[in-house]
C-alpha atoms as an extended CHARMM CRD file, in Angstrom:
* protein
*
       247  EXT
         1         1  UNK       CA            -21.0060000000      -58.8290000000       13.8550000000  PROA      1               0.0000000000
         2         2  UNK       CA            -18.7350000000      -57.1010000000       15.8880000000  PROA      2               0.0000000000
         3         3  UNK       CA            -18.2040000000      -57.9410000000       19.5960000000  PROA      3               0.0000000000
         4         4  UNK       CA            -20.9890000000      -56.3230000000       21.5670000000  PROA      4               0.0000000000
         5         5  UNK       CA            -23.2370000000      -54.9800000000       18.6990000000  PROA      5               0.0000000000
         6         6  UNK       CA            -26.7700000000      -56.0480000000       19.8870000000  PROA      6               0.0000000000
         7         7  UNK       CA            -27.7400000000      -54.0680000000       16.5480000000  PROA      7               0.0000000000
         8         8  UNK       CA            -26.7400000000      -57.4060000000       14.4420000000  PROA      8               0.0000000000
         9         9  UNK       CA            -27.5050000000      -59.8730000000       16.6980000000  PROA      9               0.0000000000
        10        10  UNK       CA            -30.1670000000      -62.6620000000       15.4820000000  PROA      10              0.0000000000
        11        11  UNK       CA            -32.7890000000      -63.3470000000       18.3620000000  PROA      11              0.0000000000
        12        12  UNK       CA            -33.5970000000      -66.7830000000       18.2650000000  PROA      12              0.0000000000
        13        13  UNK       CA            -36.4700000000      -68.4830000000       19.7250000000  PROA      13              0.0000000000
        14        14  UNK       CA            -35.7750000000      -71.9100000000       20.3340000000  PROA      14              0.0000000000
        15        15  UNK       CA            -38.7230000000      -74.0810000000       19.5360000000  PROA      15              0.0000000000
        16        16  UNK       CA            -40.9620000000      -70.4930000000       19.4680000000  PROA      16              0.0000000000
        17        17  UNK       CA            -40.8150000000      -69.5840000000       22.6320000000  PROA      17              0.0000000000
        18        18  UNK       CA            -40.9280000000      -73.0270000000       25.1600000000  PROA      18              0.0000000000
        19        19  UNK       CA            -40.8020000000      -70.8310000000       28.3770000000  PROA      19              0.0000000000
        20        20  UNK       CA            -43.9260000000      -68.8300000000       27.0690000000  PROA      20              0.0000000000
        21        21  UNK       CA            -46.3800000000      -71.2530000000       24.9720000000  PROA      21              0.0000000000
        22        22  UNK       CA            -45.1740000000      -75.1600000000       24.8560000000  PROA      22              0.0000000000
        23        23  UNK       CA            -42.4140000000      -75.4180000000       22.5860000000  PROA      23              0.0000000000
        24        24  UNK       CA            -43.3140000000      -76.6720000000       18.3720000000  PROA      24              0.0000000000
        25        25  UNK       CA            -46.3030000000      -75.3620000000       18.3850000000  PROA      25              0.0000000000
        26        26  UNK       CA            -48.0240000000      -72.4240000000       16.4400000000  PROA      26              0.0000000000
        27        27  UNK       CA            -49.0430000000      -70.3740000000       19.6030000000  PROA      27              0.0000000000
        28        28  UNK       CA            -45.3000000000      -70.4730000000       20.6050000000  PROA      28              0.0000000000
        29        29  UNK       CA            -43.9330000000      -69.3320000000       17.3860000000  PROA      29              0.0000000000
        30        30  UNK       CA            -46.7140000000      -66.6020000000       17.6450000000  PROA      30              0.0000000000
        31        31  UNK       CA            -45.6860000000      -65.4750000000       20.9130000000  PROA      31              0.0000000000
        32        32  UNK       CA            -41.4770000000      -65.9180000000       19.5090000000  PROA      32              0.0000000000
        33        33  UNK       CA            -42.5080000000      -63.2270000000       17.0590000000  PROA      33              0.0000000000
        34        34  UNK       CA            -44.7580000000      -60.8990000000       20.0170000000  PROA      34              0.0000000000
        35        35  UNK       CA            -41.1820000000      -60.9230000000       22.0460000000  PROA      35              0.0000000000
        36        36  UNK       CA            -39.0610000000      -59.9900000000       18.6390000000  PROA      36              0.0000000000
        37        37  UNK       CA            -37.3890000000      -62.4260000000       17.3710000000  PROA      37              0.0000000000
        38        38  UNK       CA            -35.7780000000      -62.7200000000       14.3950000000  PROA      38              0.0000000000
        39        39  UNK       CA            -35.6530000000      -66.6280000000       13.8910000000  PROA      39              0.0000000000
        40        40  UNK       CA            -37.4740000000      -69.5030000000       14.8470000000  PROA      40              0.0000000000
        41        41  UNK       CA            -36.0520000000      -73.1160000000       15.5900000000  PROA      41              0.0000000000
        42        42  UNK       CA            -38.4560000000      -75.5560000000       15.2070000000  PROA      42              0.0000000000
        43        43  UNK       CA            -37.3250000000      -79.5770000000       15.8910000000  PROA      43              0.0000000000
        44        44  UNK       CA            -38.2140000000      -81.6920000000       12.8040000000  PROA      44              0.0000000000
        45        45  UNK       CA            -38.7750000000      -85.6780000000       13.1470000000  PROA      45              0.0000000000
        46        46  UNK       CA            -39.4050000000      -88.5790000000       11.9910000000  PROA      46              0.0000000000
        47        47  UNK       CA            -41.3250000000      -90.9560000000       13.4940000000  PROA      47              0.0000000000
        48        48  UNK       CA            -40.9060000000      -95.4240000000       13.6990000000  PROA      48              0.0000000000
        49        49  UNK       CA            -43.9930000000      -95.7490000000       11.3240000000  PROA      49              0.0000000000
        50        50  UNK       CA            -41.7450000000      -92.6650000000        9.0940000000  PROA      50              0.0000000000
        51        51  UNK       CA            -38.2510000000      -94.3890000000        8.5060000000  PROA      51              0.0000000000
        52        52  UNK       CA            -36.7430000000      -93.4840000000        5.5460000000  PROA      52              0.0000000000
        53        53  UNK       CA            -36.4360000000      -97.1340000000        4.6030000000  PROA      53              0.0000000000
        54        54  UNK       CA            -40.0390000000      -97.4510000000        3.9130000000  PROA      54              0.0000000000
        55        55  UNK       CA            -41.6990000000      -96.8740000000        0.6770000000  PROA      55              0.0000000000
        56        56  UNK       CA            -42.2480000000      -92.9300000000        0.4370000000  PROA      56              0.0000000000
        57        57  UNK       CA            -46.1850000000      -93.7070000000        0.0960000000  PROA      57              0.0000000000
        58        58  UNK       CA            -45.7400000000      -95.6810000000        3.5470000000  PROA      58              0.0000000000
        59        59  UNK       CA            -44.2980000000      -93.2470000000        5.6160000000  PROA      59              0.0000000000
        60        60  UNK       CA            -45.7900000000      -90.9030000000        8.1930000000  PROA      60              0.0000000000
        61        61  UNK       CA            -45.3620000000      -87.2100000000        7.8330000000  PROA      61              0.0000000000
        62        62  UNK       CA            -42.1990000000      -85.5040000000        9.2150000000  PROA      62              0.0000000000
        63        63  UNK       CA            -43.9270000000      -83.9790000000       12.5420000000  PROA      63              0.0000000000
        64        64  UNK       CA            -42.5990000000      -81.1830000000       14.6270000000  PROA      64              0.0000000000
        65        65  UNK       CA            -41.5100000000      -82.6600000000       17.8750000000  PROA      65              0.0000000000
        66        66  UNK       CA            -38.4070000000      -83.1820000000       19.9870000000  PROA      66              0.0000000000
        67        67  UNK       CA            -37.6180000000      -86.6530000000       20.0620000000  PROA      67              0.0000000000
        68        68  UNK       CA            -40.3750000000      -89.3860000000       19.7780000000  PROA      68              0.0000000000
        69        69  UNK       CA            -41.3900000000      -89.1630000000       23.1580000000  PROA      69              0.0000000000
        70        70  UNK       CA            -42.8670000000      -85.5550000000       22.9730000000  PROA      70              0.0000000000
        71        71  UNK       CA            -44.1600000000      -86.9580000000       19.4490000000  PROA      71              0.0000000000
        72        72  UNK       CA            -46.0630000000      -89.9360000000       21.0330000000  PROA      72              0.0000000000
        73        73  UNK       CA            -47.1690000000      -87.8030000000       24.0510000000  PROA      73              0.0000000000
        74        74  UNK       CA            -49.4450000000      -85.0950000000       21.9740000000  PROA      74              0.0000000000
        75        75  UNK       CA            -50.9560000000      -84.4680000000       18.6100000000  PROA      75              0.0000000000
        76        76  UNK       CA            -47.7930000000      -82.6770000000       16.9520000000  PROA      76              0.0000000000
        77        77  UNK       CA            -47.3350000000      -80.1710000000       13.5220000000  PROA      77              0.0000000000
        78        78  UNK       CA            -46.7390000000      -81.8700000000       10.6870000000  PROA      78              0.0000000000
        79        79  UNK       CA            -44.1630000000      -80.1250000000        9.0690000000  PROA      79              0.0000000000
        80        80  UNK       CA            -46.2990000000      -79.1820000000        5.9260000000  PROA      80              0.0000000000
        81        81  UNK       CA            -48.5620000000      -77.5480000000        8.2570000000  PROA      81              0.0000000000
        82        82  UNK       CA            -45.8370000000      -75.2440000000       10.2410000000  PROA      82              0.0000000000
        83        83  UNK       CA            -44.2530000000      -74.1340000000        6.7300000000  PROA      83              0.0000000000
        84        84  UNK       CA            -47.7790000000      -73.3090000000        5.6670000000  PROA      84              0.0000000000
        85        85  UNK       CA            -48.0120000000      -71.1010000000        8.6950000000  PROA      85              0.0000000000
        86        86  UNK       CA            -44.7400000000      -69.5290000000        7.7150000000  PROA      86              0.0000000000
        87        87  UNK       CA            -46.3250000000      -68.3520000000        4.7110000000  PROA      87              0.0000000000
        88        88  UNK       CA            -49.1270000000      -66.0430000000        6.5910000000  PROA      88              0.0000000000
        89        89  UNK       CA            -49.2040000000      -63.7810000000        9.1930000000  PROA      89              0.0000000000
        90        90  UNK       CA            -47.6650000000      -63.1090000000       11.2720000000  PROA      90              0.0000000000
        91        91  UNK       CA            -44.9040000000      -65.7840000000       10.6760000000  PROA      91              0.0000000000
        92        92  UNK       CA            -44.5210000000      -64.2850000000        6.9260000000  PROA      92              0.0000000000
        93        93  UNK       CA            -41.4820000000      -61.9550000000        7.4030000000  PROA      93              0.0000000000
        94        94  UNK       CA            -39.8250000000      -64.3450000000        9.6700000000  PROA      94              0.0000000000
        95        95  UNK       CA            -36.4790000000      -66.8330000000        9.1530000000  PROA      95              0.0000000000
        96        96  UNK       CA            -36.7590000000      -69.9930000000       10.3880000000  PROA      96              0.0000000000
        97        97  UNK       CA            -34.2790000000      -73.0200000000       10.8310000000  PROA      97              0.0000000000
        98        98  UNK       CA            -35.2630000000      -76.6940000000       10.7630000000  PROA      98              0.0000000000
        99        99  UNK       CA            -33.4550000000      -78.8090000000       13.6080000000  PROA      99              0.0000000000
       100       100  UNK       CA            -33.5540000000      -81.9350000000       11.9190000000  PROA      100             0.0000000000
       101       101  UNK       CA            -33.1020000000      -84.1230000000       14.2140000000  PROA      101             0.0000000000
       102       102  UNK       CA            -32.2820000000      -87.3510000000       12.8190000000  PROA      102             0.0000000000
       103       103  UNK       CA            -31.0790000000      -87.9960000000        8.7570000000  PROA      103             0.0000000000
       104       104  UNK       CA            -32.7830000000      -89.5850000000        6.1430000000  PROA      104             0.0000000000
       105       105  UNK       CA            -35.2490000000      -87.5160000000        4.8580000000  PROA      105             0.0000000000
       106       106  UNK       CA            -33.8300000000      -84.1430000000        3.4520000000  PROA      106             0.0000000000
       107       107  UNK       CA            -35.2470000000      -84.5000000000        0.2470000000  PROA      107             0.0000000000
       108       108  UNK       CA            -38.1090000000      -84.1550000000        1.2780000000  PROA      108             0.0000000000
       109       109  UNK       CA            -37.6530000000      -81.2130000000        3.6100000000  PROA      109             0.0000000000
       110       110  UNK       CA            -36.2270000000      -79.2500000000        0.4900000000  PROA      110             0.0000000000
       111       111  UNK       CA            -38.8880000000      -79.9620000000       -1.8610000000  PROA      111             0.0000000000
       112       112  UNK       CA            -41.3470000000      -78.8450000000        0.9000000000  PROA      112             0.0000000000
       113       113  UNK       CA            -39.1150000000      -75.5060000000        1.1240000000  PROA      113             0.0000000000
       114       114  UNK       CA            -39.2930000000      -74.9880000000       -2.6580000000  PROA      114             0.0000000000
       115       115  UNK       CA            -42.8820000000      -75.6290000000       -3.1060000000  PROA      115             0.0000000000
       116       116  UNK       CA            -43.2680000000      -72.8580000000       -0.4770000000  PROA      116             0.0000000000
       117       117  UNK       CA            -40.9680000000      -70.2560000000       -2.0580000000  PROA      117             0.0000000000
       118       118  UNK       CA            -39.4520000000      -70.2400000000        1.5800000000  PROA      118             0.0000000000
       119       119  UNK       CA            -35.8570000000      -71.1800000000        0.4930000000  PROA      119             0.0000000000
       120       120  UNK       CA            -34.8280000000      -67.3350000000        1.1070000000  PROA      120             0.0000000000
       121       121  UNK       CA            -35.9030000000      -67.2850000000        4.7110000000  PROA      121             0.0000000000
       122       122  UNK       CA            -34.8360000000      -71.0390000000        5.6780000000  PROA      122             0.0000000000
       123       123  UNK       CA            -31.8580000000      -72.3830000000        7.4510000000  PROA      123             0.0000000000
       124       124  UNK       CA            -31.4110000000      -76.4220000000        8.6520000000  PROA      124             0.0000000000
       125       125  UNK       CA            -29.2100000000      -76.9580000000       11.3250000000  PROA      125             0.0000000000
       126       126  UNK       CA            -28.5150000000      -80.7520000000       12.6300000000  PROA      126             0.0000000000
       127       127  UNK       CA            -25.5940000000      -82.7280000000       14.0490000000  PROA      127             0.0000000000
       128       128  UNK       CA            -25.6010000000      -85.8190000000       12.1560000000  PROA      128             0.0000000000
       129       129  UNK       CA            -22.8910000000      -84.8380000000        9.3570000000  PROA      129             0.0000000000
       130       130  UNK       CA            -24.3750000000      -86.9290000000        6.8980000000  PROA      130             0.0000000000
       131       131  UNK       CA            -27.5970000000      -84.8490000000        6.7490000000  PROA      131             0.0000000000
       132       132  UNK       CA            -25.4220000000      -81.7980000000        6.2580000000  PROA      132             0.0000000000
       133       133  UNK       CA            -23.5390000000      -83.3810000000        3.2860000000  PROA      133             0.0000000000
       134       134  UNK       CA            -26.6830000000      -84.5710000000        1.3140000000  PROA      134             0.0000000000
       135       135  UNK       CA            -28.5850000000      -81.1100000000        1.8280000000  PROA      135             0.0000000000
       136       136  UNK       CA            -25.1310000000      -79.3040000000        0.2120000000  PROA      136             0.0000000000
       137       137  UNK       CA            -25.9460000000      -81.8680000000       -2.9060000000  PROA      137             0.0000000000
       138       138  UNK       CA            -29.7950000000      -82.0000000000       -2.8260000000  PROA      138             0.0000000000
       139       139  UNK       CA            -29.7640000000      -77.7470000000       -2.6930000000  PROA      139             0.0000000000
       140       140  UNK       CA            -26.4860000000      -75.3740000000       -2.2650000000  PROA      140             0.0000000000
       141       141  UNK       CA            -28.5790000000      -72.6400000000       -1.8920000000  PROA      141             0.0000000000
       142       142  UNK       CA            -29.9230000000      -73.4990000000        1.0270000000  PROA      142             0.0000000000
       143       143  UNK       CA            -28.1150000000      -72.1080000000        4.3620000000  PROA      143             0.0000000000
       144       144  UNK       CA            -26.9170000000      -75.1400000000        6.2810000000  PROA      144             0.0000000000
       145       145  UNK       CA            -25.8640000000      -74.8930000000       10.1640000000  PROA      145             0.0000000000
       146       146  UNK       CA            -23.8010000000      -76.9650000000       11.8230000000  PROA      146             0.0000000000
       147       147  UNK       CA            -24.7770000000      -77.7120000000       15.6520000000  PROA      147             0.0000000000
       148       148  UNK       CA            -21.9220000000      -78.7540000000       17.9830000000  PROA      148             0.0000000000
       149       149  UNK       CA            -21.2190000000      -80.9110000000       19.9500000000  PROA      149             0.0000000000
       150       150  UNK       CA            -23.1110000000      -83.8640000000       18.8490000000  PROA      150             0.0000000000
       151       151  UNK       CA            -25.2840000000      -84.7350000000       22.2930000000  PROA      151             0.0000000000
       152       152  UNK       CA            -28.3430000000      -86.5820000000       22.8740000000  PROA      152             0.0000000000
       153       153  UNK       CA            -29.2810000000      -84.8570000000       26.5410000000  PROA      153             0.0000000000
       154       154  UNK       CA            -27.7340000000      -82.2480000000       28.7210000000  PROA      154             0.0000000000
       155       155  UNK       CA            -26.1870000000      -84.7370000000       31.3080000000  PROA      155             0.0000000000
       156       156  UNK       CA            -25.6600000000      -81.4680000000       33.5650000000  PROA      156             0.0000000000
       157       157  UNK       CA            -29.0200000000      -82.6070000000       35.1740000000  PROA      157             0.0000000000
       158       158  UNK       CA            -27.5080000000      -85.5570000000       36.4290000000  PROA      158             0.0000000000
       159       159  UNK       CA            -26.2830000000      -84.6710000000       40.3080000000  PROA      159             0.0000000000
       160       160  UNK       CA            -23.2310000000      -87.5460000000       39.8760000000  PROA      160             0.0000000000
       161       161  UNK       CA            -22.5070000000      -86.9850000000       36.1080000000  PROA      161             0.0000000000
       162       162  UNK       CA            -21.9610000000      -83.3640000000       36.5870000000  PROA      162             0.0000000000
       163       163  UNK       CA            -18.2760000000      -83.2480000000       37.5190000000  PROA      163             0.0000000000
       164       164  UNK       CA            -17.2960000000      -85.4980000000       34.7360000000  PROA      164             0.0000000000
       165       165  UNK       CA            -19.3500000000      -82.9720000000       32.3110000000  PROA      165             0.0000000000
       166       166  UNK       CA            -17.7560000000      -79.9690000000       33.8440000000  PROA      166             0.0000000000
       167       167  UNK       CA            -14.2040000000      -81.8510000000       33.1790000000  PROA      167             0.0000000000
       168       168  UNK       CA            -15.0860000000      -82.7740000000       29.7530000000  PROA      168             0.0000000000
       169       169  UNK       CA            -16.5540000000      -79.0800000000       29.0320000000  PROA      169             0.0000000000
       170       170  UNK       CA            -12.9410000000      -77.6980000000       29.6820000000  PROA      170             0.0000000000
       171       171  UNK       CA            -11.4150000000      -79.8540000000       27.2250000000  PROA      171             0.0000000000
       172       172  UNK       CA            -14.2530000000      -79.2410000000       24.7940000000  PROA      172             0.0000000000
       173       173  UNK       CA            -13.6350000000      -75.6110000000       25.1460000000  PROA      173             0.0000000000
       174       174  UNK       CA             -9.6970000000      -75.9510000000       24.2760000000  PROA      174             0.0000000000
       175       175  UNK       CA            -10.1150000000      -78.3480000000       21.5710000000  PROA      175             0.0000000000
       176       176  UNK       CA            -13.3230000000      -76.2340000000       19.9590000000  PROA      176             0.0000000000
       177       177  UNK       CA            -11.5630000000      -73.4980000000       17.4600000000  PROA      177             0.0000000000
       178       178  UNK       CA             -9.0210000000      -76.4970000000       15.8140000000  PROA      178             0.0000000000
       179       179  UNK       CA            -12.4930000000      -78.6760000000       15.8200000000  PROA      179             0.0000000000
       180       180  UNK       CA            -14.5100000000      -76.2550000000       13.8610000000  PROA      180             0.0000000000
       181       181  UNK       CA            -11.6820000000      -74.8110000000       11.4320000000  PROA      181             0.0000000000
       182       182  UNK       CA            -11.7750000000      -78.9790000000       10.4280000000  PROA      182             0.0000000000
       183       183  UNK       CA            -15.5990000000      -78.8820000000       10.5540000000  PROA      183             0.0000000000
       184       184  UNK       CA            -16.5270000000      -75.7390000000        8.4180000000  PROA      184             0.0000000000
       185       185  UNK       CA            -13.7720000000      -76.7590000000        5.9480000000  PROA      185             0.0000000000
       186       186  UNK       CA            -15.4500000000      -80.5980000000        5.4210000000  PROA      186             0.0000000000
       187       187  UNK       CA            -19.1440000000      -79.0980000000        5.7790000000  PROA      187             0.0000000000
       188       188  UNK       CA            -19.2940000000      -75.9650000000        4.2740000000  PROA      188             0.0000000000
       189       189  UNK       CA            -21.6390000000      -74.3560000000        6.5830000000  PROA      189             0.0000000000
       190       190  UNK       CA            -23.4530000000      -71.3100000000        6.7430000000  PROA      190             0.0000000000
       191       191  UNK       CA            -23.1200000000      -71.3880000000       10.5750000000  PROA      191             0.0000000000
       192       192  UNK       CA            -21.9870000000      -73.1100000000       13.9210000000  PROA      192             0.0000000000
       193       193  UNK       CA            -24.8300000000      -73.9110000000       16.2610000000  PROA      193             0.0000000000
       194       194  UNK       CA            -23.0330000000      -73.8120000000       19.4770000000  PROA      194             0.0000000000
       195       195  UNK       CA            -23.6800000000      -75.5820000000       23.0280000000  PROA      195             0.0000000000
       196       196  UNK       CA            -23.2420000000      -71.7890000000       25.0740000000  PROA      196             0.0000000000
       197       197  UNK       CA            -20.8160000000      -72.9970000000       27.2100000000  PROA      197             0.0000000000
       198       198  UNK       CA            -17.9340000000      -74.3140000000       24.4890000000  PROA      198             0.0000000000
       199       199  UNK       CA            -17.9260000000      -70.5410000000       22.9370000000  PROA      199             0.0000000000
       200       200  UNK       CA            -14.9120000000      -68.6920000000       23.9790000000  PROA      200             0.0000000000
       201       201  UNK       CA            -13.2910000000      -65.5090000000       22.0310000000  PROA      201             0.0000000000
       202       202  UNK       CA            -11.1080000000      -67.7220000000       19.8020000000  PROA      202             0.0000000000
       203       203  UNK       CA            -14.2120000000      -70.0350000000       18.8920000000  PROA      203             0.0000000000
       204       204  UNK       CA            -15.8120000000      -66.6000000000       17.6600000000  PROA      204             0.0000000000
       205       205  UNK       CA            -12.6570000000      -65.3540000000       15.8880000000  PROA      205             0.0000000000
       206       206  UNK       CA            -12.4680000000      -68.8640000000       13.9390000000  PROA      206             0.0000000000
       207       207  UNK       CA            -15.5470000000      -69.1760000000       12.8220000000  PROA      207             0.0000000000
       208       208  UNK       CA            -15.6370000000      -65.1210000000       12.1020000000  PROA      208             0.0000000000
       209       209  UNK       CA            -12.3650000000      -65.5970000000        9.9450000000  PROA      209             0.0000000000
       210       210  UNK       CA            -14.0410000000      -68.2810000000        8.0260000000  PROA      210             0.0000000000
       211       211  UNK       CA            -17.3450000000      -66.1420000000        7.4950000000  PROA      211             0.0000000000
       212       212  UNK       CA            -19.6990000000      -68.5400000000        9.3840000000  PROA      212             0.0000000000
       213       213  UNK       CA            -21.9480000000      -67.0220000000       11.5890000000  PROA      213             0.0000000000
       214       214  UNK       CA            -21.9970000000      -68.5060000000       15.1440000000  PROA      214             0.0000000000
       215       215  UNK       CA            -25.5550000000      -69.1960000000       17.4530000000  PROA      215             0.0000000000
       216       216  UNK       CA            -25.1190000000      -69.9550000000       20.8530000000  PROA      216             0.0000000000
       217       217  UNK       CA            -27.5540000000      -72.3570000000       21.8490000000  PROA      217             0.0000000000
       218       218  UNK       CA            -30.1620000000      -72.5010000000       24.6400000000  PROA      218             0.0000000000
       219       219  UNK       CA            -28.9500000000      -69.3250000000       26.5550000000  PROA      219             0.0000000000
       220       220  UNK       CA            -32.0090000000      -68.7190000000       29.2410000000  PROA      220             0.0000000000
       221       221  UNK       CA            -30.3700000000      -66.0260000000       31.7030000000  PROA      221             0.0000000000
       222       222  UNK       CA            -29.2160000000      -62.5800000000       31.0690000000  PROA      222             0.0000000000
       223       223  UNK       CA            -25.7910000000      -62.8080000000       32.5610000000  PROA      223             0.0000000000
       224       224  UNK       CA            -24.9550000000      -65.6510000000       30.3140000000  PROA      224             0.0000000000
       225       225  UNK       CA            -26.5000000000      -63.5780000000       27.6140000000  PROA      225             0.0000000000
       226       226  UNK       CA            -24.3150000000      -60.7490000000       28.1780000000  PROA      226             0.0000000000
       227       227  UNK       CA            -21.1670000000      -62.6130000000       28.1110000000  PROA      227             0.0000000000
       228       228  UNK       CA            -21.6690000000      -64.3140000000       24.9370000000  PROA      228             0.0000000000
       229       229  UNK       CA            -22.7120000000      -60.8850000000       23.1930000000  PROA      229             0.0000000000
       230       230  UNK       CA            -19.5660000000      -59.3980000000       24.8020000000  PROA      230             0.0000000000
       231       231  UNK       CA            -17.4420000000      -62.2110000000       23.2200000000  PROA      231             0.0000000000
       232       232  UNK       CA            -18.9890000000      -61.8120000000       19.9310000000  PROA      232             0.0000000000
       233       233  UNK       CA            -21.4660000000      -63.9550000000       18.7310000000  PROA      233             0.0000000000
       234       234  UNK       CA            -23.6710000000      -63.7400000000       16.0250000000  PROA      234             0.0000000000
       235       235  UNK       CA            -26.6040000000      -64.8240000000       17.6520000000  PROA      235             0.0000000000
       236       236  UNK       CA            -28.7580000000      -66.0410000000       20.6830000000  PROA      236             0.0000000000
       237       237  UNK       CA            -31.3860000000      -69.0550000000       20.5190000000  PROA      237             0.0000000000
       238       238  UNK       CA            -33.3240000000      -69.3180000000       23.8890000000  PROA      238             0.0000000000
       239       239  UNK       CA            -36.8250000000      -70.2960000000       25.2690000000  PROA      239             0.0000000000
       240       240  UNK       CA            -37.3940000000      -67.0070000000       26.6170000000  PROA      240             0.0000000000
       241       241  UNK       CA            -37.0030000000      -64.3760000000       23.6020000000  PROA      241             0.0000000000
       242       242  UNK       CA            -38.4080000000      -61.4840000000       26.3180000000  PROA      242             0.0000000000
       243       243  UNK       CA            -34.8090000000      -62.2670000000       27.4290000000  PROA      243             0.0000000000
       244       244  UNK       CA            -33.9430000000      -60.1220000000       24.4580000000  PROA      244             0.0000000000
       245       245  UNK       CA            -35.7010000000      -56.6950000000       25.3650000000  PROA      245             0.0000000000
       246       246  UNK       CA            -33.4030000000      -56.9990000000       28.6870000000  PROA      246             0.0000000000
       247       247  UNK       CA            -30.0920000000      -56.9150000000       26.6250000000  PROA      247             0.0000000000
């Protein structure tokens, strides 16, 4: 995409549409594809009772949940049931990426994709680099994104840690374009899921020279919006997809 094009931009909804219908959940991916998006992120988990070093007939289902607090605190998706509602309106002509957010279970994520046909319309996307690696072995085919930096929680809602974050922010920003040529060379990715505030032109012309797409991640006002589209990204994920008909 070139800088500016809203044409080629993929609209993400992040979790559906969180600012609309609570976030992982089929009436916010319904209302992510009312606004016009093009792709959904939905969280995948597992839970204590699913570790991966359990016997496979012991585990829980992989749910559809932040963390395992927002797992514990409702009745989440499995993930069976949200790639069975990708395969019927009106979720059917929509891509979708799987955040997984912890390793260990990618096998089973692919052979849920494959027994869905849904491989052509999938993406995963994670930080832990070990995931990434084992879903390049367990299915090339698949698109893989890699999301950077590796955080657990935005410490920007912290009052007293916010000046060291906006220090370390700067350096992240300078040290981002030599981090990802390293990255997309060990990881092979089909694109860079990128905290919004790291991107910067040369971010988008590295990962552009390398042909890996680049989503800015969770962009939720329009002036922020603007400036990543005028620096070039590929694409948008945010928990307001109306954002989109503003652009």
């Amino acid at each position: 995409m070139t800088g500016g094009n809203l044409q080629q931009l993929r609209r993400v909804g992040h979790k559906g549409a969180d600012a609309i219908r609570r976030g992982n959940t089929l009436e916010s991916f319904e209302a992510a594809v009312a606004a016009g998006v093009d792709m959904i992120e939905l969280d995948v988990l597992w839970t204590r009772e699913g570790h991966p070093r359990l016997p496979p007939q012991a585990r829980t289902p992989l749910v559809i949940a932040h963390d395992w607090e927002d797992a514990a605190g409702r009745d989440p998706l499995t993930l069976a049931q949200a790639l069975d509602a990708f395969t019927r309106p009106p979720l059917d002509r929509i891509e979708f990426d799987l955040d997984l957010k912890l390793a260990g279970r990618e096998d089973e994520v692919v052979e849920m994709l494959h027994e869905r046909d849904l491989l052509p319309r999938a993406m995963t996307s994670g930080m832990e680099v070990s995931s990434i690696h084992r879903l390049r072995r367990l299915e090339p085919a698949l698109r893989r994104g890699w999301t950077f930096p590796k955080i657990t929680r935005d410490w920007r809602k912290n009052r007293w840690a916010r000046p060291l974050v906006a220090g370390g922010l700067v350096t992240l920003r300078r040290r981002a374009p030599a981090i990802a040529r390293r990255g997309i060379e060990r990881l092979e990715p089909a694109a860079m899921w990128a905290f919004h505030p790291v991107i910067t032109r040369r971010l988008v012309a590295t990962t552009r020279s390398a042909g890996v797409e680049l989503i800015a991640w969770t962009v939720d006002d329009l002036p922020t919006m603007r400036r990543l589209v005028d620096l070039g990204v590929d694409g948008i994920c945010t928990n307001d997809p109306r954002l989109f008909a503003q652009l």
